[in-house]
ZALO-707106 format. One record per atom (N, C-alpha, C): z, y, x. Coordinates in steps of 0.05 Angstrom, whole numbers, padded with zeros to 5 digits, always signed. Layout:
<atoms>
ZYX...
</atoms>
This chain:
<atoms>
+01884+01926+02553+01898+01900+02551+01885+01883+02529+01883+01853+02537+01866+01843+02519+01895+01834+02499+01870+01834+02470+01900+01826+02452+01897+01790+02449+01879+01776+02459+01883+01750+02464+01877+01743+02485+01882+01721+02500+01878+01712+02522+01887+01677+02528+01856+01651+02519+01868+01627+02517+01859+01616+02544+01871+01609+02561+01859+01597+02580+01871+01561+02580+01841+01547+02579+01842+01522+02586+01870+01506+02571+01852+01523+02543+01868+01507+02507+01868+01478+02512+01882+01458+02516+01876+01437+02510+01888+01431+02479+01881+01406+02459+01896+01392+02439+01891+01367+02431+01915+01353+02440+01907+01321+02431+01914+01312+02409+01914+01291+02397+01929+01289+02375+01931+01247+02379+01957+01240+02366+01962+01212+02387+01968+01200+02353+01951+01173+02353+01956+01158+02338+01964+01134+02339+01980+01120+02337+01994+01096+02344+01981+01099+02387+01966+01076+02391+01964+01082+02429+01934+01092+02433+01927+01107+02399+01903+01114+02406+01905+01151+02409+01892+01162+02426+01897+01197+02441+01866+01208+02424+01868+01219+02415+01832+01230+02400+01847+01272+02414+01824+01281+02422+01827+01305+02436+01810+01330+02420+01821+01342+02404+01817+01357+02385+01807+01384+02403+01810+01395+02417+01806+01419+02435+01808+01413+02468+01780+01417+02489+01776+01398+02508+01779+01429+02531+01793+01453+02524+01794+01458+02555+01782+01492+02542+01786+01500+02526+01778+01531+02515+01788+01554+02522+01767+01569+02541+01769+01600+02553+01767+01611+02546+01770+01644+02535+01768+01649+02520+01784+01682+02519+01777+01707+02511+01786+01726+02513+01788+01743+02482+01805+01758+02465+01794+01769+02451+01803+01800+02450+01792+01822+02439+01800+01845+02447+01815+01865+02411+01820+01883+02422+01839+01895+02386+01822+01893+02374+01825+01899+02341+01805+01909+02326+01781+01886+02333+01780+01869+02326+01752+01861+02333+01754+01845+02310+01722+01825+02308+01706+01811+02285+01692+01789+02302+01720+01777+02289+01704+01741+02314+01699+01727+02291+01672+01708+02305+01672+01680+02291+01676+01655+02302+01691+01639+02295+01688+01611+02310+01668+01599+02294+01646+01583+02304+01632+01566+02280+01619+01547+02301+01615+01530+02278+01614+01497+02289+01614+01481+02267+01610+01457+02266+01601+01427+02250+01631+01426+02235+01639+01405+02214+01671+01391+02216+01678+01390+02230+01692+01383+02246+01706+01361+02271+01705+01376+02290+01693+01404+02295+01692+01416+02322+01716+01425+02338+01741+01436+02316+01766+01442+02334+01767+01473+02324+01754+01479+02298+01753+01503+02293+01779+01515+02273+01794+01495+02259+01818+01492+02244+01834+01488+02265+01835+01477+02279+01856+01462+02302+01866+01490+02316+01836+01504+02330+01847+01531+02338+01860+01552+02324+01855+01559+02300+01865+01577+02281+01883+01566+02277+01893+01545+02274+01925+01533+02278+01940+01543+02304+01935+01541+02326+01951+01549+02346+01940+01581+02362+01928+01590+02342+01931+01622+02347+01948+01629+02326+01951+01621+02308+01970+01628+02279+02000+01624+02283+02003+01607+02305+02027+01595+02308+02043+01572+02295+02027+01560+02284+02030+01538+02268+02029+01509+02280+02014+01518+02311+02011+01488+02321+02021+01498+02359+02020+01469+02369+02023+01486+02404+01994+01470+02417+01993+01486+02435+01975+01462+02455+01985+01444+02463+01971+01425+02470+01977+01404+02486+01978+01414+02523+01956+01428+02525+01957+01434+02556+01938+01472+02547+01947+01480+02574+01941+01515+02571+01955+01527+02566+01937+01550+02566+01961+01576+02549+01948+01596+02530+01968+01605+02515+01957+01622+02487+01963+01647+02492+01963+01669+02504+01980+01699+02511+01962+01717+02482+01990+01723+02460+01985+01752+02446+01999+01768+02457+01982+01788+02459+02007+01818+02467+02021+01811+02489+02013+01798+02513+02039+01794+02528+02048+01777+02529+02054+01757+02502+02072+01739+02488+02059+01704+02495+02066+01687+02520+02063+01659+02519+02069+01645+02487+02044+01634+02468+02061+01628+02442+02070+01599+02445+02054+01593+02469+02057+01559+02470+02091+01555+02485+02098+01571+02500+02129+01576+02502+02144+01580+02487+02141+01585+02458+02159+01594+02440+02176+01575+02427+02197+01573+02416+02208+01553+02402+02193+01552+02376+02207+01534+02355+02186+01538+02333+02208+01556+02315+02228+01565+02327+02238+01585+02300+02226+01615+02309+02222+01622+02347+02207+01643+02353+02175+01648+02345+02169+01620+02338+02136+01620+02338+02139+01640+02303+02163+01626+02286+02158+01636+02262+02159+01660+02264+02181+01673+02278+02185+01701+02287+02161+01720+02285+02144+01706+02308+02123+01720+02321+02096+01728+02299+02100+01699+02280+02073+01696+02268+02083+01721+02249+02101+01723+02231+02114+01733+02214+02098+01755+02216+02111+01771+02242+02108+01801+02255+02079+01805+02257+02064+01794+02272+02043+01801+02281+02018+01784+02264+02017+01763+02246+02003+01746+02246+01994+01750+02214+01975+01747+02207+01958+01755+02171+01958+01728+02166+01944+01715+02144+01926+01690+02141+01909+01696+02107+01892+01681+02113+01859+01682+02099+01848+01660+02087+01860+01645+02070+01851+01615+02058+01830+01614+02043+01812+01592+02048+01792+01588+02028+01790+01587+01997+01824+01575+01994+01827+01564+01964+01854+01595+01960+01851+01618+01977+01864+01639+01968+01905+01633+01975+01908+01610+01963+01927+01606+01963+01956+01629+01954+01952+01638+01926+01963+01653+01916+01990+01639+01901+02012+01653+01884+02035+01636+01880+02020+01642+01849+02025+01628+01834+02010+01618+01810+02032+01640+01788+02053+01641+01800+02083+01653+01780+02087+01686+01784+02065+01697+01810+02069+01721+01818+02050+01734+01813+02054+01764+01800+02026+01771+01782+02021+01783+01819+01993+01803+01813+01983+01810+01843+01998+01825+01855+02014+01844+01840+02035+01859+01856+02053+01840+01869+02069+01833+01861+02086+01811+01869+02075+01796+01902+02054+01777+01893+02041+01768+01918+02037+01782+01933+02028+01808+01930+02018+01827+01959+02047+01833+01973+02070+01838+01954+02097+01851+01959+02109+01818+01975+02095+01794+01971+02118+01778+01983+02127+01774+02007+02112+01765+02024+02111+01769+02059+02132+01787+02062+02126+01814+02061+02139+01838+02064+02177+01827+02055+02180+01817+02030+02214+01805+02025+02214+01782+02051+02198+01764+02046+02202+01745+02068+02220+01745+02100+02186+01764+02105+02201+01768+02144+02204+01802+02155+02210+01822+02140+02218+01846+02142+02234+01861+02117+02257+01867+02131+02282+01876+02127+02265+01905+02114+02253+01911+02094+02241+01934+02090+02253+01946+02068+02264+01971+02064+02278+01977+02037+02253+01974+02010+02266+01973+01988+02247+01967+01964+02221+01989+01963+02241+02010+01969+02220+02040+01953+02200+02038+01971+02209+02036+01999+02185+02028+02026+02167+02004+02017+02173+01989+02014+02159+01966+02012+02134+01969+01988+02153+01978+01967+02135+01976+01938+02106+01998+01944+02117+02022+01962+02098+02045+01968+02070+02033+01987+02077+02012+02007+02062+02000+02016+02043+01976+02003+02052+01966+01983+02041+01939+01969+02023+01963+01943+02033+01980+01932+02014+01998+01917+01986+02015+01939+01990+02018+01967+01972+02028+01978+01950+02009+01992+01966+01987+01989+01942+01958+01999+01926+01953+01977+01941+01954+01945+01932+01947+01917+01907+01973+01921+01910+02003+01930+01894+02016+01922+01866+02017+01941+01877+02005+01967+01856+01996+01983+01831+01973+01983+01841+01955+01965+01827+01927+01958+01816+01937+01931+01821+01961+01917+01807+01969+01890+01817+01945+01864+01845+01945+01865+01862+01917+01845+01887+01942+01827+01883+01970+01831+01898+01978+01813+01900+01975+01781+01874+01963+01774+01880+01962+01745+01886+01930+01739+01885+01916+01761+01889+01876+01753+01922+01873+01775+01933+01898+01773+01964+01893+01793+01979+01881+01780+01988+01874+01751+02002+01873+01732+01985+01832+01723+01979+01829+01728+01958+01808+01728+01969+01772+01747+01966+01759+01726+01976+01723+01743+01944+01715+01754+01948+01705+01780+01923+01688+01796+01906+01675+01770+01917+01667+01748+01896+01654+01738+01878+01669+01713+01885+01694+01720+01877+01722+01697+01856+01737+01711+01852+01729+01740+01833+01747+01751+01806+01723+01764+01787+01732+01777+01762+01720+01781+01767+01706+01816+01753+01699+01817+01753+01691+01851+01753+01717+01862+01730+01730+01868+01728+01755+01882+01753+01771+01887+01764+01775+01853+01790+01789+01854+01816+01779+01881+01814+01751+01866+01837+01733+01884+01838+01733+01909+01813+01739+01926+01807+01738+01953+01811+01765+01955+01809+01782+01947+01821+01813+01945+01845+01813+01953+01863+01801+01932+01889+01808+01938+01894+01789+01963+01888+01768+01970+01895+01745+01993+01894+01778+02020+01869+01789+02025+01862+01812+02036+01894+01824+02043+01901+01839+02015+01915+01862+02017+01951+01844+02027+01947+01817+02013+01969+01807+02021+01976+01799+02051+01956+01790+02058+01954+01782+02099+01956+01813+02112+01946+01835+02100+01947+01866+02109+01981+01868+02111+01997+01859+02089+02021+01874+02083+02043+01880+02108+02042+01859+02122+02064+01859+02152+02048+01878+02165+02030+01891+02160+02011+01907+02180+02009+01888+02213+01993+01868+02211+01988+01850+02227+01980+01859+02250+01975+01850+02274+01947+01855+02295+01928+01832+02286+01931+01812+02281+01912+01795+02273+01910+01784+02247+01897+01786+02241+01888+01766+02210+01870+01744+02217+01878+01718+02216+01854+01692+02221+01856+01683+02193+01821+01672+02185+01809+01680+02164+01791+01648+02166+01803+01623+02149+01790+01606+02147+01775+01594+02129+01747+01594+02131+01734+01597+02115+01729+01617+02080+01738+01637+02091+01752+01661+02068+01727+01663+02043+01700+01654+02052+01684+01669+02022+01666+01642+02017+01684+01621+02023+01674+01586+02017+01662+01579+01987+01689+01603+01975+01688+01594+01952+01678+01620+01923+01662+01628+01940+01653+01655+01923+01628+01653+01928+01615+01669+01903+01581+01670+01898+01566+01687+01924+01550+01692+01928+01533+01701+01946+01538+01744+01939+01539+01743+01917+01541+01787+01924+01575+01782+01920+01597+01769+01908+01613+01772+01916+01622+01767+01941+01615+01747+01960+01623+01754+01983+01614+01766+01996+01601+01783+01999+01591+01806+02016+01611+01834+02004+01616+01830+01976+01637+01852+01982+01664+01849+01992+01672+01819+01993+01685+01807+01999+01700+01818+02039+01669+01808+02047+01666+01815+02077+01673+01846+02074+01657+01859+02060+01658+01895+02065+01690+01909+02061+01697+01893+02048+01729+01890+02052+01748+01892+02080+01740+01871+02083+01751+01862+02110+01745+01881+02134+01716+01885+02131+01706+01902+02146+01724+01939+02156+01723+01943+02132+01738+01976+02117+01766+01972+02128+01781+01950+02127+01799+01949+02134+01807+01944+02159+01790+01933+02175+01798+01923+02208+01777+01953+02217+01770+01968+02207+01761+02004+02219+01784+02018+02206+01798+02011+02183+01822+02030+02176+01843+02023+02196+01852+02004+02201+01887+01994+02205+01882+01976+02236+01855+01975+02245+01848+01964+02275+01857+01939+02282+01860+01925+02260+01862+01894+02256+01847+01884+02261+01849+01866+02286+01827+01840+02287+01826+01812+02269+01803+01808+02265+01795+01787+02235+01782+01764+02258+01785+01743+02252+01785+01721+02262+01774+01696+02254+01746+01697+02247+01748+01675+02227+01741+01652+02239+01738+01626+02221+01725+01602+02225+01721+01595+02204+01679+01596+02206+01673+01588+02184+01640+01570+02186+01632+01567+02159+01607+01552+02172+01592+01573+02149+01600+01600+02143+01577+01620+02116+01570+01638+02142+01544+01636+02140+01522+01651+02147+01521+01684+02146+01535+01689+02121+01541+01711+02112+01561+01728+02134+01585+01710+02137+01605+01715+02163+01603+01716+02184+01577+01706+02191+01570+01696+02214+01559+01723+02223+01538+01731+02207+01523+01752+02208+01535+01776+02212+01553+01788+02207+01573+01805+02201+01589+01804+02231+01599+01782+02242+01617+01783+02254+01600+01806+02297+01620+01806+02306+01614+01821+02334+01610+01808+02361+01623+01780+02356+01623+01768+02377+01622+01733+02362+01613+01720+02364+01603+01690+02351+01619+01667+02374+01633+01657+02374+01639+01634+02389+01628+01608+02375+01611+01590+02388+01609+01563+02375+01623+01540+02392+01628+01531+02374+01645+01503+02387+01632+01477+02369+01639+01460+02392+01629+01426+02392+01640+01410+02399+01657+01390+02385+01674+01367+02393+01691+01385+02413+01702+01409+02411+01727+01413+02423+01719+01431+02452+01692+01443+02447+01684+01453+02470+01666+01474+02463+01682+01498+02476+01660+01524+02469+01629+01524+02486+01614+01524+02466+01585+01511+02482+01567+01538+02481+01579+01563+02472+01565+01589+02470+01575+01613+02463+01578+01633+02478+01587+01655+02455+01575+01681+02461+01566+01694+02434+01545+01713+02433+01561+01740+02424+01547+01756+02440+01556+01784+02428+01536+01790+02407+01542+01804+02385+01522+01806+02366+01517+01838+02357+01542+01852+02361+01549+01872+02355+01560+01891+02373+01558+01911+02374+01583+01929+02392+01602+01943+02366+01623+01935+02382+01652+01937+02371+01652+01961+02353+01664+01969+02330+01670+02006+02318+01690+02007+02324+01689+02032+02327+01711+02047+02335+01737+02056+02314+01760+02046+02307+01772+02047+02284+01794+02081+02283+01817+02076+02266+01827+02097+02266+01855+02082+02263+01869+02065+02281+01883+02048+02279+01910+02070+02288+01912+02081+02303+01932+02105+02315+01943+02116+02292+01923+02131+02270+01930+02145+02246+01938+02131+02229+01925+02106+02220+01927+02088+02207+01953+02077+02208+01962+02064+02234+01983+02050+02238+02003+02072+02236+02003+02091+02247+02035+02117+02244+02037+02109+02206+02012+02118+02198+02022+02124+02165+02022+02108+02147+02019+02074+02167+02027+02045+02144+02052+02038+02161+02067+02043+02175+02090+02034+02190+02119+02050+02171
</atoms>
């Protein structure tokens, strides 16, 4: 079963009686565990889509199927539902809470949208901390640690709902050249541990390189997509029984 499936994405967007068409008609399949890239110019529709696979936006025309799940049918209190459950996210600027040392942040999602008892919860946010290599900066405010670090915990924090997807926009924009490569090797370790598919849209080379399957898009139109890689084989079965 594929875990995405967009057929004939449309998105417009309407300004006073003027229509500008952000996404022109996108096919599109994606499978578990996988390492996509969207990449493309500004303006291509590469934010627009990571918006309405995230659940944050709808189409205008098409359909979005996760798991089964029409998202473009959803209301927007089920879309929250859905994203909650199933959905990670990966910001360029990290987007950490400035007041929450790293424990905290990784642990928040988890209070948010699952009913999880404390001792469960805390046992999980210490095994993401020990997976991203942040046990000794857990105790630590966003503005006490380095970029690298911060994109660490962003990592362990989009991990914490134990997602199927994590979409990942522009994630190592803002990091030096050997930090983000350990950055990626991160991501990597973790979508072969826990069989999460990573999702990105970006315009680093670095990502690009790395990723398994490349989609490019142009003014709202997938104009190529390359296999680059064959898929690894993860341990998501084991993984998932003993992070659930």
């Amino acid at each position: 079963m594929k875990l995405i499936t967009a057929d004939n994405v449309q998105k417009n967007y309407t300004a006073g009686e003027i229509t500008v068409p952000a996404l022109k008609g996108l096919t599109f399949t994606i499978d578990p565990s996988s390492f996509i890239s969207f990449i493309g110019p500004s303006g291509s529709g590469k934010t627009t889509l990571l918006n309405i696979l995230g659940c944050l936006d709808v189409p205008t025309g098409g359909s979005v199927i996760i798991e089964g799940t029409d998202i473009s049918k959803l209301t927007r209190r089920e879309r929250a539902a859905f994203r909650g459950e199933r959905i990670g996210f990966i910001f360029q600027d990290f987007n950490l809470i400035p007041v929450l040392t790293v424990f905290e942040n990784i642990e928040y999602p988890l209070m948010m949208v699952q009913n999880i008892p404390p001792a469960r919860r805390r046992e999980r946010v210490r095994r993401l901390i020990a997976e991203v290599g942040m046990e000794d900066q857990k105790g630590k405010y966003p503005d006490q640690i380095s970029g690298g670090q911060k994109q660490r915990v962003a990592i362990a924090r989009a991990l914490a709902t134990n997602p199927k997807i994590v979409l990942a926009d522009e994630p190592t924009a803002n990091l030096d050249h050997d930090t983000a490569y350990r950055v990626i090797a991160i991501m990597r370790k973790m979508r072969d541990e826990f069989g999460t598919s990573f999702i990105f849209s970006t315009h680093d080379q670095k990502i690009v390189g790395e990723a398994e399957i490349i989609y490019s898009l142009e003014d709202g139109l997938i104009t190529q997509r390359k296999t680059i890689k064959k898929r690894a084989k993860t341990k998501r079965g084991k993984a998932h029984a003993k992070h659930n």
